[in-house]
C-alpha positions in Angstrom: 0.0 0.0 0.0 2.9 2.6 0.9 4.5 2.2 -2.8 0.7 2.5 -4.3 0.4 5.9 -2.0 3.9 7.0 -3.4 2.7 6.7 -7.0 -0.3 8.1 -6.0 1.4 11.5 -4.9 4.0 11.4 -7.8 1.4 11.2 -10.1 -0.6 14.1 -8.2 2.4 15.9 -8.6 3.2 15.8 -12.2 -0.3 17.0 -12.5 -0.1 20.1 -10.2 3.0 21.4 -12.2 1.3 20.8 -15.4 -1.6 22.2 -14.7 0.2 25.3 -14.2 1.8 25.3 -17.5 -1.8 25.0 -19.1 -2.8 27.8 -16.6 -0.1 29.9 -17.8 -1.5 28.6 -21.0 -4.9 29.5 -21.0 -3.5 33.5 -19.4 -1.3 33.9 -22.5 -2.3 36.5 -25.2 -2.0 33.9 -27.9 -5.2 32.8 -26.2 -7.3 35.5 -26.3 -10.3 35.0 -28.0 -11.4 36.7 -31.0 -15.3 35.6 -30.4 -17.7 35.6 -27.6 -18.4 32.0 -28.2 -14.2 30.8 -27.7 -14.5 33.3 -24.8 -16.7 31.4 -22.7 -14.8 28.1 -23.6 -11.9 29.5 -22.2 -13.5 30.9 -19.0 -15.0 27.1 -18.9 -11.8 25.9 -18.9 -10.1 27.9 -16.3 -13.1 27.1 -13.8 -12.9 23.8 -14.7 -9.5 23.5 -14.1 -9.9 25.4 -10.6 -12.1 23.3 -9.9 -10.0 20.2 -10.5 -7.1 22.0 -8.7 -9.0 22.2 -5.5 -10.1 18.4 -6.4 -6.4 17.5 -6.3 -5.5 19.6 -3.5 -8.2 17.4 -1.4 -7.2 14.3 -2.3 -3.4 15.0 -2.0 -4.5 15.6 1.6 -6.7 13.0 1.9 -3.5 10.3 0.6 -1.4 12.4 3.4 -4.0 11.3 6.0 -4.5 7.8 4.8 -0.6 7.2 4.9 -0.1 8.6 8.5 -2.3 6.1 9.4 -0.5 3.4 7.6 0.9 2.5 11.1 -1.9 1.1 12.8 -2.1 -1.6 10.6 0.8 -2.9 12.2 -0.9 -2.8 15.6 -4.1 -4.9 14.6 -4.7 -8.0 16.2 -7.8 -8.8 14.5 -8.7 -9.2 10.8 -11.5 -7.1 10.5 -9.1 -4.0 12.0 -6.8 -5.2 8.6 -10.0 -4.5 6.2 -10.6 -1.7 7.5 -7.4 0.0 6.7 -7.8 -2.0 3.1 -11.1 -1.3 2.7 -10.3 2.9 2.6 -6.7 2.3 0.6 -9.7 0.7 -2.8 -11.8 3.8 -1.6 -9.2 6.0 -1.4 -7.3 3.7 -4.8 -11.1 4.6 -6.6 -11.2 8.3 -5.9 -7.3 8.8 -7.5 -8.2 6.5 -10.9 -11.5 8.7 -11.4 -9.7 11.9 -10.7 -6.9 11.1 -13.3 -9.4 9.5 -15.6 -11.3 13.3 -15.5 -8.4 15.3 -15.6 -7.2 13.6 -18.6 -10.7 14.6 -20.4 -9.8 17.6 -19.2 -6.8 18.3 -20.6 -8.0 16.8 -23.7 -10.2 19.3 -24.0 -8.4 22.0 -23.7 -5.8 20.8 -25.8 -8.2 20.6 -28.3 -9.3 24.0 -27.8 -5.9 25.4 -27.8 -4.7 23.5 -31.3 -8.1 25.0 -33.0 -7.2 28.8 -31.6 -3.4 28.5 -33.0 -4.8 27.0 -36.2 -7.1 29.8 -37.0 -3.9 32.3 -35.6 -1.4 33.5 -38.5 2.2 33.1 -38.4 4.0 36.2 -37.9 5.7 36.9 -41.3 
């Protein structure tokens, strides 16, 4: 479980930082939109992404939690104590696999928002 929490928070990580190169992203001039209707896309996508920032942020805290209290599992004597601490690492093991799953579409997303804006941009001459 302690190497599944360590992935866990590398992967949670990587994430952070790139989110905030697609932050910086989304801020850049190159970005702003020309139309009302890429406008609200983009504000979209920043809320979204706050969103999913603060999503991170709580479950970053939530693996902190779950690994200081990796060491009772050591003082169980029974084996229902055991499932319990089991039974939250799949909860906790859920709530990381659907986070990443989402902020892949996420990042999709905008991805695919940003490669339609610098296609319909001109290369300086």
């Amino acid at each position: 479980m302690h190497d599944e929490l360590q992935d866990w928070k590398s992967y949670l990580l990587f994430i952070e930082d790139e989110m905030a190169f697609i932050q910086r992203l989304l801020d850049s001039y190159v970005f702003e939109p020309r139309t009302p209707k890429l406008f609200e896309r983009s504000e979209n996508f920043k809320q979204h992404f706050n969103s999913s920032k603060q999503d991170r942020k709580s479950l970053s805290e939530s693996i902190k939690m779950h690994e200081n209290g990796l060491g009772g599992i050591f003082e169980c004597v029974q084996d229902e104590c055991d499932a319990h601490y089991y039974d939250k690492h799949q909860n906790l093991k859920d709530k990381v696999t659907d986070y990443i799953k989402s902020y892949i579409k996420l990042k999709k997303e905008v991805y695919n928002y940003a490669g339609a804006v610098l296609k319909k941009k001109k290369p300086l001459s």
